[in-house]
C-alpha positions in Angstrom: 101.6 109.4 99.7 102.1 110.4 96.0 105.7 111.9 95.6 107.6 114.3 92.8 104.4 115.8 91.8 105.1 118.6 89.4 104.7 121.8 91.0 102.4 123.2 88.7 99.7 120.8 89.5 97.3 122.4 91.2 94.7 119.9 93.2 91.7 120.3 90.4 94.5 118.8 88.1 95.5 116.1 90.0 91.5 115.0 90.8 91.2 114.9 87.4 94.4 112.6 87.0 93.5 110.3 89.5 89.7 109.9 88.8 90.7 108.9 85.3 91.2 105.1 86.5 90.4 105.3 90.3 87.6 107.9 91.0 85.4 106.8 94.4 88.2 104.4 95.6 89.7 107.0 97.6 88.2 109.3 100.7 90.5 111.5 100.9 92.9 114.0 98.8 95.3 116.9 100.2 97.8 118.1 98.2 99.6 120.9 100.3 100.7 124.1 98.8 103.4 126.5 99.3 101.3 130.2 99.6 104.3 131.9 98.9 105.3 130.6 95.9 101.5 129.3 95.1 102.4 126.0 94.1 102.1 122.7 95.8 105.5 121.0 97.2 105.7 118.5 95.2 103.2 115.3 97.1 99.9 114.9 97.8 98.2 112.5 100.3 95.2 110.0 99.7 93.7 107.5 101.6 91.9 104.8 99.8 88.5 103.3 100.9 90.0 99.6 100.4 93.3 98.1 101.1 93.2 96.3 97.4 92.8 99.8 95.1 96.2 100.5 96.6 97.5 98.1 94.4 95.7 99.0 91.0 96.8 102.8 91.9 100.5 101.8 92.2 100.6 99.7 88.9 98.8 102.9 87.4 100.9 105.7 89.0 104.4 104.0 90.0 107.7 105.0 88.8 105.6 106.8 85.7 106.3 110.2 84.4 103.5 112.7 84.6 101.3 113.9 81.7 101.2 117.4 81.6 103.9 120.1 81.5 106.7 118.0 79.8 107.8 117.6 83.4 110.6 114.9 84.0 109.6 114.1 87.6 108.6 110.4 88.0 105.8 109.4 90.7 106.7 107.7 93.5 104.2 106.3 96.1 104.7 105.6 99.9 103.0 105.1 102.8 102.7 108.4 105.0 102.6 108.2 108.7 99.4 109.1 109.3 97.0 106.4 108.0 93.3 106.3 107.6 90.6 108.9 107.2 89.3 109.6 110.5 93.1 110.1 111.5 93.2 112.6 108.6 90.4 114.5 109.0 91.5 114.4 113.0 95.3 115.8 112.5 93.8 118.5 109.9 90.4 119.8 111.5 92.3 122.5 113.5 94.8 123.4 110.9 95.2 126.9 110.0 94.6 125.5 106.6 91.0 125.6 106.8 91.0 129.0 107.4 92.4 129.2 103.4 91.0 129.5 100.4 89.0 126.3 99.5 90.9 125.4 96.7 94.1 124.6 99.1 92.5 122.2 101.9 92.6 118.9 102.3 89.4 116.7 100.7 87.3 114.0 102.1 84.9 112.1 99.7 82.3 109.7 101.2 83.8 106.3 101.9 80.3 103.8 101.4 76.8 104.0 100.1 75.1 105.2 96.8 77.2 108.9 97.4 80.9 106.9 97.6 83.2 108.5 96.1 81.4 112.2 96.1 82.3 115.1 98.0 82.0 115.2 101.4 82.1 118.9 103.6 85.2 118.7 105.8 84.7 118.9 109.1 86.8 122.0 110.4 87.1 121.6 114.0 86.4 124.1 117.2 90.4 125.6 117.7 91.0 126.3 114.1 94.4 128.4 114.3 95.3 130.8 112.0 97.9 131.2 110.1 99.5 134.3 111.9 98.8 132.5 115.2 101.2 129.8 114.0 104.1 132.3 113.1 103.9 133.8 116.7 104.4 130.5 118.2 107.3 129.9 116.0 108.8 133.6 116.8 108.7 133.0 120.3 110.5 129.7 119.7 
């Protein structure tokens, strides 16, 4: 998990950050965004092909301030609770999310062979929920 992302990133701008030292060593990219305020919370999750770029991503990203908009935030990284990209992919397929504009789902990038590291279609699953399906359920709550 990448944390204290400043809130004007949007998820073309942190592609471009991260694919400056680690593009096709990751399979997966989501960085979630608040669609009132239409900015993204402030972390973003990626899954890395192998265990060993984890380590050239955290000496690269790691308690270092970000480039662009004079922010102060410093990036943090930690390990989210869902690990791995089938798991991802699985836990997101359904979402309401991909029932939003493209530019605010998750990403998936394929993981081996001469395309590794190119963009993959996601996978959007049979009981895709909408958005105002998941405020009713809250109401009734």
């Amino acid at each position: 998990m990448i944390r204290n992302i400043p809130n004007k990133y949007s998820q073309k701008m942190l592609l471009s950050t991260v694919d400056e030292k680690h593009k096709g060593t990751y399979d997966f990219l989501y960085l979630p965004i608040d669609f009132k305020n239409k900015c993204n919370v402030g972390y973003a999750f990626i899954n890395f092909i192998y265990p060993l770029s984890i380590c050239d991503f955290y000496q690269s990203f790691n308690h270092r301030k970000w480039d662009k908009f004079n922010s102060d935030k410093v990036c943090e990284l930690s390990y989210a609770r869902i690990q791995g990209k089938q798991a991802l992919i699985t836990h997101f397929q359904n979402s309401s999310l991909m029932t939003e504009d493209k530019k605010c789902r998750p990403l998936i990038f394929f993981s081996d062979g001469p395309n590794q590291g190119t963009y993959e279609p996601f996978p959007v699953g049979p009981n895709v929920r909408r958005r105002n399906d998941v405020r009713r359920e809250d109401e009734r709550e």
